[in-house]
Jmol script that loads the backbone (N, CA, C; Angstrom):
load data "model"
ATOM      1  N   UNK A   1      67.022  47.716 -42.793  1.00  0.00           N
ATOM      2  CA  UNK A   1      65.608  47.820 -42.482  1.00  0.00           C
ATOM      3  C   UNK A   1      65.397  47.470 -41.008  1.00  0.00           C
ATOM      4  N   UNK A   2      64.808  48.066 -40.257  1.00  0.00           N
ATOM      5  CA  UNK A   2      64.250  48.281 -38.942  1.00  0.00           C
ATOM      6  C   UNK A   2      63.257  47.260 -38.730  1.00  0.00           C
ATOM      7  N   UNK A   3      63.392  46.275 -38.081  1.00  0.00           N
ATOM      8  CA  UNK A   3      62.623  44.951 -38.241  1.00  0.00           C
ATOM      9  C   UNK A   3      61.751  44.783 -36.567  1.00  0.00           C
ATOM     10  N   UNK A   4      60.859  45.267 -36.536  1.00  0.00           N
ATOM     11  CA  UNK A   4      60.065  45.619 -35.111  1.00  0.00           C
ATOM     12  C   UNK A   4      59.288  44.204 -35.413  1.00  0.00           C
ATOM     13  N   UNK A   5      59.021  43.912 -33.743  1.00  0.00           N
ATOM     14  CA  UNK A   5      58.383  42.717 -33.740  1.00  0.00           C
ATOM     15  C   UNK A   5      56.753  42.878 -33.365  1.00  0.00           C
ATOM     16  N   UNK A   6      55.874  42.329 -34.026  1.00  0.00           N
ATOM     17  CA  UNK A   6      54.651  42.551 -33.217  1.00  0.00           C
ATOM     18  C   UNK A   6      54.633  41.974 -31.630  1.00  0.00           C
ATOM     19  N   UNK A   7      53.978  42.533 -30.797  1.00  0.00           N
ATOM     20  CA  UNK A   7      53.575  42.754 -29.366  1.00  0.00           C
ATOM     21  C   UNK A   7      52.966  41.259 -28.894  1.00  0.00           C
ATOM     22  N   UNK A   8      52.312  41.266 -29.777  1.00  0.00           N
ATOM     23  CA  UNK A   8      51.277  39.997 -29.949  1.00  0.00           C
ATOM     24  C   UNK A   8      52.020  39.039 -30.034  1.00  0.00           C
ATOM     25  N   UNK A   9      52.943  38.241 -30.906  1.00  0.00           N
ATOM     26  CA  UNK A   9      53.583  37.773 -31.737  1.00  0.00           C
ATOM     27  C   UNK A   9      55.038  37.469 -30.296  1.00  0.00           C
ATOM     28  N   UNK A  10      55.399  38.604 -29.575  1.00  0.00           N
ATOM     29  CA  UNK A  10      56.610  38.449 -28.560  1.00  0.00           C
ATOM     30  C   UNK A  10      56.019  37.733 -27.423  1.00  0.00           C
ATOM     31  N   UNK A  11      54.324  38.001 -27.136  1.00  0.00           N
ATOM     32  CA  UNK A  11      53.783  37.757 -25.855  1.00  0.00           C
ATOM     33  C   UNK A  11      53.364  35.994 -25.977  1.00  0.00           C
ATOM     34  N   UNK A  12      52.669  36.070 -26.926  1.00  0.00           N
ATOM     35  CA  UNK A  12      52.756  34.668 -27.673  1.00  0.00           C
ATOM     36  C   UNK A  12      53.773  33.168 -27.357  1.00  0.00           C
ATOM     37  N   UNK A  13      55.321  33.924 -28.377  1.00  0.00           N
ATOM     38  CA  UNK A  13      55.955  33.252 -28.120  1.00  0.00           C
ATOM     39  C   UNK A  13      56.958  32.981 -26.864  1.00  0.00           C
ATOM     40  N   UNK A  14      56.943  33.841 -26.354  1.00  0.00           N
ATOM     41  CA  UNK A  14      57.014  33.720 -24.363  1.00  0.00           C
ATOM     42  C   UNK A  14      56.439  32.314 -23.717  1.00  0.00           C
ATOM     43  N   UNK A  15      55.793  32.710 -23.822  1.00  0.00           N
ATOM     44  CA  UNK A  15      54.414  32.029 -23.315  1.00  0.00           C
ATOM     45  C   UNK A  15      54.570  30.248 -23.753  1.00  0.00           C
ATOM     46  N   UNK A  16      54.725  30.287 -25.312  1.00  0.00           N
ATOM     47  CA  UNK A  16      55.056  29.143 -25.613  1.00  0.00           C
ATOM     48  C   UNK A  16      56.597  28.677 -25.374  1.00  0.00           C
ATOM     49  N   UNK A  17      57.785  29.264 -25.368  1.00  0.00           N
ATOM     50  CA  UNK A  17      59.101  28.899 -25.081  1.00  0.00           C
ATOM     51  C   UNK A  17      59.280  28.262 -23.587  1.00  0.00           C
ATOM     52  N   UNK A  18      58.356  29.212 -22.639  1.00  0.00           N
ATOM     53  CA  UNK A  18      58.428  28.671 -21.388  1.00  0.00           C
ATOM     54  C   UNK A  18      57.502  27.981 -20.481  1.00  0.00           C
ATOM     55  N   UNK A  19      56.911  27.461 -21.969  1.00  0.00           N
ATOM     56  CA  UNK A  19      55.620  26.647 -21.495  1.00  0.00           C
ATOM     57  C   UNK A  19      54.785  26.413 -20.131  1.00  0.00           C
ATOM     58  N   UNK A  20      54.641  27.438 -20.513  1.00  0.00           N
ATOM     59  CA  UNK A  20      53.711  29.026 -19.195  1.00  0.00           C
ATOM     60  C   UNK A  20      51.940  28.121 -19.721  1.00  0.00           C
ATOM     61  N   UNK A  21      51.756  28.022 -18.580  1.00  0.00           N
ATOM     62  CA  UNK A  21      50.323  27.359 -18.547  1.00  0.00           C
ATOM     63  C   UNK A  21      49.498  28.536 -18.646  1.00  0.00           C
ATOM     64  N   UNK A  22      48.487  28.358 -19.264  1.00  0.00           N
ATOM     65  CA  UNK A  22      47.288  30.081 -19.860  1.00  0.00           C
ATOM     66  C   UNK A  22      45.841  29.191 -19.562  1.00  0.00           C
ATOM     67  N   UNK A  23      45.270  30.553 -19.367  1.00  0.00           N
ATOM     68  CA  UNK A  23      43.691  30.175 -19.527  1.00  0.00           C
ATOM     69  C   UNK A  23      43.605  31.132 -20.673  1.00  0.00           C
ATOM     70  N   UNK A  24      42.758  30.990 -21.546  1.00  0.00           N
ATOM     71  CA  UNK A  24      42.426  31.081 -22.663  1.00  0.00           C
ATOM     72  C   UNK A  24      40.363  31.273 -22.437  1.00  0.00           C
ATOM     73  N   UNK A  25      40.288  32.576 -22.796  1.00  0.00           N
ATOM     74  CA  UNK A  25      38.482  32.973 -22.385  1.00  0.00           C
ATOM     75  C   UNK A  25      38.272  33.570 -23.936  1.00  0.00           C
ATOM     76  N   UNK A  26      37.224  32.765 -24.327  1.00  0.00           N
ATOM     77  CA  UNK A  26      36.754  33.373 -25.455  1.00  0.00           C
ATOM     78  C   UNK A  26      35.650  33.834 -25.497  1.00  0.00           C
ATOM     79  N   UNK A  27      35.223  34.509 -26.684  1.00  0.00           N
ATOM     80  CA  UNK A  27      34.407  35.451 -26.907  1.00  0.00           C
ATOM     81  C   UNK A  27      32.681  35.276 -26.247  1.00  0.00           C
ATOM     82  N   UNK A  28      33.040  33.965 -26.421  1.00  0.00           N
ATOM     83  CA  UNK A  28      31.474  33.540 -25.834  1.00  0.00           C
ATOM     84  C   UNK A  28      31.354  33.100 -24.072  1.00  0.00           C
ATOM     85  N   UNK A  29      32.679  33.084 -23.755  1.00  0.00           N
ATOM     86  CA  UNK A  29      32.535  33.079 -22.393  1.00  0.00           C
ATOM     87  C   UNK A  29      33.185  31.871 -22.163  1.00  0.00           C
ATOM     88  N   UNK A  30      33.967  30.985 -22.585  1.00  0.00           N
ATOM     89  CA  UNK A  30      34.404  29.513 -22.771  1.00  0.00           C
ATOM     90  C   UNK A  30      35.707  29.979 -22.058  1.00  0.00           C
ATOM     91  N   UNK A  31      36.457  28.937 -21.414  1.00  0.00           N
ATOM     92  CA  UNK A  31      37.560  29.414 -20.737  1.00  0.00           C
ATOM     93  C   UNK A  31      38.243  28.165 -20.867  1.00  0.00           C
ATOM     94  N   UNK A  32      39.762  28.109 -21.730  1.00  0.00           N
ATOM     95  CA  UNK A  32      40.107  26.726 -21.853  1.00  0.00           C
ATOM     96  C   UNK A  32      41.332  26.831 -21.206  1.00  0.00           C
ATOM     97  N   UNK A  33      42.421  25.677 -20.646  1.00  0.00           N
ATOM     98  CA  UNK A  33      43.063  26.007 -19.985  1.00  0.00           C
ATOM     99  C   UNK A  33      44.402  24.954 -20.307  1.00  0.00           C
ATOM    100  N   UNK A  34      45.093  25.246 -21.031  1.00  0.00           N
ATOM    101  CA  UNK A  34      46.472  24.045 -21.386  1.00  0.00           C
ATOM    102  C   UNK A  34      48.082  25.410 -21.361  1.00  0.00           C
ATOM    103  N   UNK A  35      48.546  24.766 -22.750  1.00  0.00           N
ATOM    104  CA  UNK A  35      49.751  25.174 -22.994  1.00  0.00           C
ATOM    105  C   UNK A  35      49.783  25.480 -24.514  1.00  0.00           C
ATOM    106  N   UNK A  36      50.445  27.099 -24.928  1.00  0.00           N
ATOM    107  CA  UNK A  36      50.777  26.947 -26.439  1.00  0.00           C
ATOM    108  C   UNK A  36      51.423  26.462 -27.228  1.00  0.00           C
ATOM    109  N   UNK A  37      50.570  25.415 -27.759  1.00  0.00           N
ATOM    110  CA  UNK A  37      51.863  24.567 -29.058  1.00  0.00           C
ATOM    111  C   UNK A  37      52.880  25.590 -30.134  1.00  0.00           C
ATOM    112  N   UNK A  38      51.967  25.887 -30.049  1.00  0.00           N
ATOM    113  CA  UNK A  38      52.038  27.162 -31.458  1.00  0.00           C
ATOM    114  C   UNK A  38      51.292  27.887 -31.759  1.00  0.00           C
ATOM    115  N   UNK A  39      51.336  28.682 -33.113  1.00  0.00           N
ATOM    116  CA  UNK A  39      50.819  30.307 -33.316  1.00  0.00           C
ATOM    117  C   UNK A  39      50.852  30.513 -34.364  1.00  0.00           C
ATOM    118  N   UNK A  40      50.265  31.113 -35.298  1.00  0.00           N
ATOM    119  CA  UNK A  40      50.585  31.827 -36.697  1.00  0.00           C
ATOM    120  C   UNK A  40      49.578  33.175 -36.846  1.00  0.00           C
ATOM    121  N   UNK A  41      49.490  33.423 -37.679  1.00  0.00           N
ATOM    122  CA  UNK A  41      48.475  35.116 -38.063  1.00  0.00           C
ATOM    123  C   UNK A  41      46.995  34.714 -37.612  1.00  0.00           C
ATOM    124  N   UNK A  42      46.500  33.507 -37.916  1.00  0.00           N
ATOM    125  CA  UNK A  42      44.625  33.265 -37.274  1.00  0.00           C
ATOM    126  C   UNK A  42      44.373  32.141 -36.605  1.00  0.00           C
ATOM    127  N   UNK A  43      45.670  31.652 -36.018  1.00  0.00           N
ATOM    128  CA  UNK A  43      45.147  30.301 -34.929  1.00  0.00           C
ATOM    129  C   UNK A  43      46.441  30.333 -33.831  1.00  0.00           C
ATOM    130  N   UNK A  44      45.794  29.833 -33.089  1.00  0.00           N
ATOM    131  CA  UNK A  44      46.871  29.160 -31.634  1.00  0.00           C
ATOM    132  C   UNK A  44      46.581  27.858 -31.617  1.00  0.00           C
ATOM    133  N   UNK A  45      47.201  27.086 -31.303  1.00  0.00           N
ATOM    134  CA  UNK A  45      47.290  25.569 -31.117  1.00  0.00           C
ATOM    135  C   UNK A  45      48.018  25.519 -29.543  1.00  0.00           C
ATOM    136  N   UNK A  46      45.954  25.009 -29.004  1.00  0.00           N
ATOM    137  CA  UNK A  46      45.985  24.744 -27.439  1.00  0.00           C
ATOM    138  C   UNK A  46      46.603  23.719 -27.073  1.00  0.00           C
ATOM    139  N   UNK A  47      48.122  22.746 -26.601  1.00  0.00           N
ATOM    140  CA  UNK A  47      47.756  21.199 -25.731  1.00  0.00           C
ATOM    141  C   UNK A  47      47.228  21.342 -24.375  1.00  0.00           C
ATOM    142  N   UNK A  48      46.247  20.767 -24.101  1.00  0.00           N
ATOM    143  CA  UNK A  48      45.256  20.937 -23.044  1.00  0.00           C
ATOM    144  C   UNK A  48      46.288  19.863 -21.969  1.00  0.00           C
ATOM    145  N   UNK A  49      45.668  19.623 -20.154  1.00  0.00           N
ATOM    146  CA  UNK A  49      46.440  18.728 -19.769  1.00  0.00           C
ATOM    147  C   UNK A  49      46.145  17.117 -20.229  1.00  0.00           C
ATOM    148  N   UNK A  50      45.427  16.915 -20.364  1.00  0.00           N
ATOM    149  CA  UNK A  50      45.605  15.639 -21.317  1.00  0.00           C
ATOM    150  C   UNK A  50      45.919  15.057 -22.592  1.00  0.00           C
ATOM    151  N   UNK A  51      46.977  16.221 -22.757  1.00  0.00           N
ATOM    152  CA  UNK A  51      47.667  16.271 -24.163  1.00  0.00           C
ATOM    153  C   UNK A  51      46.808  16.235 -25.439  1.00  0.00           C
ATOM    154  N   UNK A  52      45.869  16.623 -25.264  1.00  0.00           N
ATOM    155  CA  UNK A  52      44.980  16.972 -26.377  1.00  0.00           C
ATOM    156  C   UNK A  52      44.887  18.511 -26.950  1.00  0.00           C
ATOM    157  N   UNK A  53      45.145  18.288 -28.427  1.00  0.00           N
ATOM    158  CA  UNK A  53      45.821  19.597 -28.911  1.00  0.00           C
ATOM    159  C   UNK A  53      44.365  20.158 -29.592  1.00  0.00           C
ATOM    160  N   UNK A  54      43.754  21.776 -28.779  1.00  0.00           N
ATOM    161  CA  UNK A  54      42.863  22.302 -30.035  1.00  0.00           C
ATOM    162  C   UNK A  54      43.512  23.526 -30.626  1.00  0.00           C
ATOM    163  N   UNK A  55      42.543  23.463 -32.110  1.00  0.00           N
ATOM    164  CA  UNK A  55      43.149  24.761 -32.526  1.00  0.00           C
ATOM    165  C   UNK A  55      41.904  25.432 -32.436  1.00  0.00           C
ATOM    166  N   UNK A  56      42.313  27.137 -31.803  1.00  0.00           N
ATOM    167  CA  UNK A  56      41.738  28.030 -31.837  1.00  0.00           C
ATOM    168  C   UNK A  56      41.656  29.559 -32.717  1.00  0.00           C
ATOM    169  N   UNK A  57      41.016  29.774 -33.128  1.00  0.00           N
ATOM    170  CA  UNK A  57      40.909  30.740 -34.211  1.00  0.00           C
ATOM    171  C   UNK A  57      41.463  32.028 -33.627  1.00  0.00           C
ATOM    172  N   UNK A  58      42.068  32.964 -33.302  1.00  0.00           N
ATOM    173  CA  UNK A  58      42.239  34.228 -32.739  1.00  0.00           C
ATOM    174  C   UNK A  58      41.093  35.569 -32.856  1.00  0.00           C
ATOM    175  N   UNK A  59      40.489  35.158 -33.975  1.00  0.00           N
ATOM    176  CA  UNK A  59      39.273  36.166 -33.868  1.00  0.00           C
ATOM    177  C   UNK A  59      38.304  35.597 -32.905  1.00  0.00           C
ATOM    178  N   UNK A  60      38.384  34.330 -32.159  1.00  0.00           N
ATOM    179  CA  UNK A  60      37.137  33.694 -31.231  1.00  0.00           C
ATOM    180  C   UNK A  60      37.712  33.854 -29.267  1.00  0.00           C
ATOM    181  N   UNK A  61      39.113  34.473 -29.519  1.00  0.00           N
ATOM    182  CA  UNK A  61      40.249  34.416 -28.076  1.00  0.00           C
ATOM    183  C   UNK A  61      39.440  36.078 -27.810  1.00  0.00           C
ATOM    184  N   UNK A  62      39.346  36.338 -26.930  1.00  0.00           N
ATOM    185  CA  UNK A  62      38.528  37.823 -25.864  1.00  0.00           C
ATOM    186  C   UNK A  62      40.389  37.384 -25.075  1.00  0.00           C
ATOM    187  N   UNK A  63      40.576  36.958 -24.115  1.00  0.00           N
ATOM    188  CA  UNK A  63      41.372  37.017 -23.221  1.00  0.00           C
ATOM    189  C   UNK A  63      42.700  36.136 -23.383  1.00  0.00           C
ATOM    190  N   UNK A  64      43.779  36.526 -23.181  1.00  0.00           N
ATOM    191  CA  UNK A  64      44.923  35.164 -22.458  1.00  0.00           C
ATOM    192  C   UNK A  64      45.697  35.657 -21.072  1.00  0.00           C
ATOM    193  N   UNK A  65      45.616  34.727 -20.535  1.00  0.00           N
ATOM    194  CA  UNK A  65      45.853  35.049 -19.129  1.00  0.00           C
ATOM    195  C   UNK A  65      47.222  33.984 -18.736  1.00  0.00           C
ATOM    196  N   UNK A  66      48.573  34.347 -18.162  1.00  0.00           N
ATOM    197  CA  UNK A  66      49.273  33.151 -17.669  1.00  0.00           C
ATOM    198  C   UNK A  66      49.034  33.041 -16.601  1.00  0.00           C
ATOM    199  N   UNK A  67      49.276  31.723 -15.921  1.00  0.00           N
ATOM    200  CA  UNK A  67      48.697  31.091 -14.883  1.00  0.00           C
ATOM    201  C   UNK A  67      50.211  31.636 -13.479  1.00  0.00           C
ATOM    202  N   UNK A  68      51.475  32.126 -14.280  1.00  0.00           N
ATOM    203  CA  UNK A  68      52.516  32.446 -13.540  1.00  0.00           C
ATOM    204  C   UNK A  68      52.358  34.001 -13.917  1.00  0.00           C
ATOM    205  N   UNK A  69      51.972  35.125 -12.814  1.00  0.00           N
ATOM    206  CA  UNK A  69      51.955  36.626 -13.259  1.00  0.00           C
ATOM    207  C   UNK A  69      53.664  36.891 -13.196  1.00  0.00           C
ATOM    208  N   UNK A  70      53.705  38.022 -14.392  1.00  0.00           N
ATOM    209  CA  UNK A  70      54.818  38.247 -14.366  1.00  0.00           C
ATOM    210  C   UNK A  70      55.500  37.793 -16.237  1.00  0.00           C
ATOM    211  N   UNK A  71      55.345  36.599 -16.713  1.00  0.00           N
ATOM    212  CA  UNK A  71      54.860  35.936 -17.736  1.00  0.00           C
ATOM    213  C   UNK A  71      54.324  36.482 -18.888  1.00  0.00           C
ATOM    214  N   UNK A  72      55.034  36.005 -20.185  1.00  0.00           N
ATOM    215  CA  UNK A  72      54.439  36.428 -21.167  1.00  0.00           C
ATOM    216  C   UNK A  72      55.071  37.951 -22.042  1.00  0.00           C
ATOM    217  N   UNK A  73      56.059  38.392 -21.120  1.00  0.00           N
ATOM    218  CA  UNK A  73      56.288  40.003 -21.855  1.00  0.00           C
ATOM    219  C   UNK A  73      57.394  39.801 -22.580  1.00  0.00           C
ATOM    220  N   UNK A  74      58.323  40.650 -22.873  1.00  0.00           N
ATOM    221  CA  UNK A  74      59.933  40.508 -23.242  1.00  0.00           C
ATOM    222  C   UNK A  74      60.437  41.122 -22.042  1.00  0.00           C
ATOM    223  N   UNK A  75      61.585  40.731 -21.900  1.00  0.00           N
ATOM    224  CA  UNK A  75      62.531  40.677 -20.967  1.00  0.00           C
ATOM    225  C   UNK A  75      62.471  42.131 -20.248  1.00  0.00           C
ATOM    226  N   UNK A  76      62.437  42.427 -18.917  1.00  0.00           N
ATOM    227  CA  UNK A  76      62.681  43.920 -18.026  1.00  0.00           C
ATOM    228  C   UNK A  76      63.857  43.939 -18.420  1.00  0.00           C
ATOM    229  N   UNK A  77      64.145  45.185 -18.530  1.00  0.00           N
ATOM    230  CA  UNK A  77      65.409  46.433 -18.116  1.00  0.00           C
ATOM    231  C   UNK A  77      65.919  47.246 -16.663  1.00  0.00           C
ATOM    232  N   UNK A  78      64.894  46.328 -16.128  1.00  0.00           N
ATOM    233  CA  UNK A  78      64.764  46.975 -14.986  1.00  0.00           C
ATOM    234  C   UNK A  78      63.600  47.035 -14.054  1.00  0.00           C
ATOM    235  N   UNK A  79      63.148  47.868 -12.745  1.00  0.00           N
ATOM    236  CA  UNK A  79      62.041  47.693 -12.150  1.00  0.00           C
ATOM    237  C   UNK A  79      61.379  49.029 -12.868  1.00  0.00           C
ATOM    238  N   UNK A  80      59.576  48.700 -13.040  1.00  0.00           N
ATOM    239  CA  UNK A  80      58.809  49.840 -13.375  1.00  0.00           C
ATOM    240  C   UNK A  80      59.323  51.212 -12.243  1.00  0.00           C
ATOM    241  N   UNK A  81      58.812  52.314 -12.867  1.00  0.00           N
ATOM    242  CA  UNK A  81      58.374  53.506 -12.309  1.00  0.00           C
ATOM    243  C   UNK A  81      56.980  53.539 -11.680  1.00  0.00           C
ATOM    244  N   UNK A  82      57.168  53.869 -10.678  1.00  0.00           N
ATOM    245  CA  UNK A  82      55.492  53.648  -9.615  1.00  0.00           C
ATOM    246  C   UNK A  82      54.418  54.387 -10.596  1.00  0.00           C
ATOM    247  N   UNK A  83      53.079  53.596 -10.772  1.00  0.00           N
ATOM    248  CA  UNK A  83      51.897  54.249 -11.445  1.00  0.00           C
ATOM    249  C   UNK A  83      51.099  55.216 -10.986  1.00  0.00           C
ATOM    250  N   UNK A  84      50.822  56.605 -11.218  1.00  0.00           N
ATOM    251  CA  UNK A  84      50.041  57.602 -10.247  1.00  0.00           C
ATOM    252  C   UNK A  84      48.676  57.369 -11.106  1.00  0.00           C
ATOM    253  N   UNK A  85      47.639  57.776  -9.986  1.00  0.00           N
ATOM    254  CA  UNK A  85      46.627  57.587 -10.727  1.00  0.00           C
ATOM    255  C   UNK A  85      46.193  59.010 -10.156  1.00  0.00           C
ATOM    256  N   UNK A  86      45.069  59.485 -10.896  1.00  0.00           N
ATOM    257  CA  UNK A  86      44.350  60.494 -11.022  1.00  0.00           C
ATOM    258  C   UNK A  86      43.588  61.196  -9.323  1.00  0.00           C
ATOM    259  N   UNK A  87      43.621  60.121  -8.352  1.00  0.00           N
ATOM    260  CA  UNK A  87      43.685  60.627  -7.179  1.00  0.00           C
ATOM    261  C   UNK A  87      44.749  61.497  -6.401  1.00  0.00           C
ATOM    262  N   UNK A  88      45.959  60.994  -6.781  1.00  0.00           N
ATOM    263  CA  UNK A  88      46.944  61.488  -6.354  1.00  0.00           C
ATOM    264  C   UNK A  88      47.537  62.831  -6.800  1.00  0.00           C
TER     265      UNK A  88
END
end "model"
wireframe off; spacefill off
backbone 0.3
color backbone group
């Protein structure tokens, strides 16, 4: 069986392995800013910098952002192919 990983689920745990600092913007406009403890199917577990851990619901997350660009994907193969856009 062909065992594909969710997208979500790889970017996630990135993020938490290399304890990649995130801002975190939710739906209402709230912008929190720590490290991912952890993850499952309807929460993230924020530690903020004063080691205070919240949990956040994933239906209430609009954005995650790492604070290091570059962060967060699975591993390159290599460098991208240049992006054309519709001007060109």
């Amino acid at each position: 069986m062909n065992e594909r990983q969710n997208l979500q689920d790889v970017f996630l745990n990135t993020l938490r392995k290399e304890h990649t600092p995130v801002s975190i913007f939710l739906v209402n406009g709230i912008k929190l800013v720590g490290r991912i403890e952890s993850f499952d199917q309807y929460m993230v577990l924020l530690k903020g910098h004063d080691q205070a851990v919240q949990a956040i619901f994933k239906h209430a997350i609009s954005t995650i952002s790492p604070a290091r660009p570059g962060t967060g994907g699975p591993p390159s193969s290599g460098p991208r192919p240049p992006r054309h856009t519709e001007s060109e």
